[in-house]
N, C-alpha and C positions, 0 to 999 in steps of 0.2 A: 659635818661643819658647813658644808656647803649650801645643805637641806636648808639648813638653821639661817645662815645669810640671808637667803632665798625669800625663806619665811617672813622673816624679820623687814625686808624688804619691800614685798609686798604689802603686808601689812602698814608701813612707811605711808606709800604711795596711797592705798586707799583711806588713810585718817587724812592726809594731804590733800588731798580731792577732794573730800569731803567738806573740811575746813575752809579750801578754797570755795567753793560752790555755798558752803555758807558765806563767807564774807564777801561774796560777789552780791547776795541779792540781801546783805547789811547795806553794801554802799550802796545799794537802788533803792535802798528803804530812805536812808538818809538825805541820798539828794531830791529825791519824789518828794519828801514832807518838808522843803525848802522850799522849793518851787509850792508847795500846799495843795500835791496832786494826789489824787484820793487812793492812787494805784499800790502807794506805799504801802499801806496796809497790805495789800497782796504779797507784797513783795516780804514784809517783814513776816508774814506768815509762814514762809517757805524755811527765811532763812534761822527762824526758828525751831521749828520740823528739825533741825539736822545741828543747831547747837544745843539743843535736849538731848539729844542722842551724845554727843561729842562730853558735854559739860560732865553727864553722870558716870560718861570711861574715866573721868580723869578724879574722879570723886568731889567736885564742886557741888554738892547735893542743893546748896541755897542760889546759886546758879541754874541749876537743871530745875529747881520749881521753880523761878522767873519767868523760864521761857513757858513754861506753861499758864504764866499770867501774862504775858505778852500776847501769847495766841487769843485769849478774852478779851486784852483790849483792842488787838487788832480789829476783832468784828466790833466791840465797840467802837472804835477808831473811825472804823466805815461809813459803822448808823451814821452817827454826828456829822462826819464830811458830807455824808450823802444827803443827810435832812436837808445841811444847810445850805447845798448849793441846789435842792429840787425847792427852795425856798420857805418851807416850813418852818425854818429858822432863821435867825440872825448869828450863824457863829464868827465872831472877828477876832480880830487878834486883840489879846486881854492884858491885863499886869493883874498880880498880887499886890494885898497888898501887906504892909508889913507885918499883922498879927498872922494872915494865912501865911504866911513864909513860918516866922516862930512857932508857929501849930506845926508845920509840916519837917521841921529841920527837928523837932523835940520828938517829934514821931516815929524820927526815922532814927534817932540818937535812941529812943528808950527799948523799939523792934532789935536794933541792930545787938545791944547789950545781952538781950532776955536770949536770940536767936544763935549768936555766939555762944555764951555760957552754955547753952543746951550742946549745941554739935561741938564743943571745946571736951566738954565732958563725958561723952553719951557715945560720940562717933569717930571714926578717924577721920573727919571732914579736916580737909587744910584750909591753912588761913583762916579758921570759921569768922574772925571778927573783920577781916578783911571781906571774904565772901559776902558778910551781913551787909553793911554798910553798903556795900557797891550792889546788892539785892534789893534794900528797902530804899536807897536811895533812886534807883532805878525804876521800882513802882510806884514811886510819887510823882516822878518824872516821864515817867509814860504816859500817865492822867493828864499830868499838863501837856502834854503836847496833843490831847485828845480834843481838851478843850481849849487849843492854842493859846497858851498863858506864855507871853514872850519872856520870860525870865526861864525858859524851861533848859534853855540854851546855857546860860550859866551854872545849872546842876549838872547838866549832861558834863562841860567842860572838866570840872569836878572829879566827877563818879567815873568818867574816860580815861582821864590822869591815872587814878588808882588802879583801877582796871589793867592799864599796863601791865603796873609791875605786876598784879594777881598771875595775868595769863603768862608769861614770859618763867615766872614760877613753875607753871605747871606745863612748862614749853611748849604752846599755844604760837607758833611765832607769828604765825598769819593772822591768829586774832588779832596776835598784840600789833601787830601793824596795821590790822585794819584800825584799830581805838588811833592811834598813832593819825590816819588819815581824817577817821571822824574828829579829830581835835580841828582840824585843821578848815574840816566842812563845817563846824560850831559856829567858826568867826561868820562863815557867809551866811549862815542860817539867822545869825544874831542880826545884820544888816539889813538880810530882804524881810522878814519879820516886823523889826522898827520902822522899817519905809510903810510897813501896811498898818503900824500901828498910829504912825502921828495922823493920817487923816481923818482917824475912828477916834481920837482924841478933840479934833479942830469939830468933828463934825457933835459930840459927843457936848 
């Protein structure tokens, strides 16, 4: 019995650690692509690495291939930061506008139905219509933030929310606190953002 404690304990501490050291370099991901610091992408690379690993113990299948679209945009992420600040481009902060929004929300509404009804049926994937959603809404949203589109911060706000309850489900506590904290870096992200968008508008 003791063995089994023991066991069970360690095993504890090491998804704990892990979890934490992901969501350590989630919030360095999050506050670096505030600030519009290119490192982020590093950082979000790592802390992906280790919720691929975490997501497919807990059977979030449309979660654990995220993080492997995440690590693609990350190095995308970089190109683009890095073009634009060796000046081969002009990347600034952008808006949708209202068809690309309708294009993108119908996209993510028609992915998230087709990706559910599959793992609903086919796996023992939990939450799969919850999983979907907060999946494909997440890879729209990853895009925009590649190509700094300031509305990206209102989807994330969104797909965060949900996110909660998902991982809190699947007792994730540290995720769920980390989304919990990301709500809260959304609002600053959304301020320093529009500070850098009204000048590319006057100048525009």
């Amino acid at each position: 019995m003791i063995e089994f404690l023991n066991t069970v304990g360690e095993q504890f501490l090491l998804n704990s650690l892990l979890e934490l050291s992901a969501v350590a370099f989630a919030i360095a991901y999050l506050v670096l692509a505030v600030r519009e610091n290119i490192l982020c992408w590093l950082a979000a690379s790592v802390s992906t690495f280790i919720f691929l690993y975490i997501f497919w113990g807990v059977n979030l299948y449309m979660e654990s291939g995220l993080q492997v679209y995440y690590l693609a945009m990350a190095v995308f992420g970089w190109y683009q930061w890095r073009s634009a600040k060796d000046g081969s481009t002009n990347l600034q902060v952008s808006m949708w506008s209202m068809r690309q929004h309708l294009t993108a929300l119908t996209l993510i509404a028609l992915l998230t139905f087709i990706s559910g009804y599959l793992l609903n049926s086919g796996t023992d994937a939990q939450l799969p219509y919850l999983d979907s959603l907060t999946t494909w809404g997440s890879v729209v949203t990853t895009y925009m933030v590649t190509r700094k589109i300031l509305e990206n911060w209102i989807y994330w706000l969104v797909i965060d929310s949900i996110s909660i309850y998902l991982y809190i489900d699947r007792e994730l506590y540290f995720t769920a606190i980390l989304f919990a904290v990301y709500i809260v870096i959304i609002f600053f992200g959304w301020l320093a953002w529009s500070k850098r968008y009204q000048p590319n508008m006057k100048t525009a």
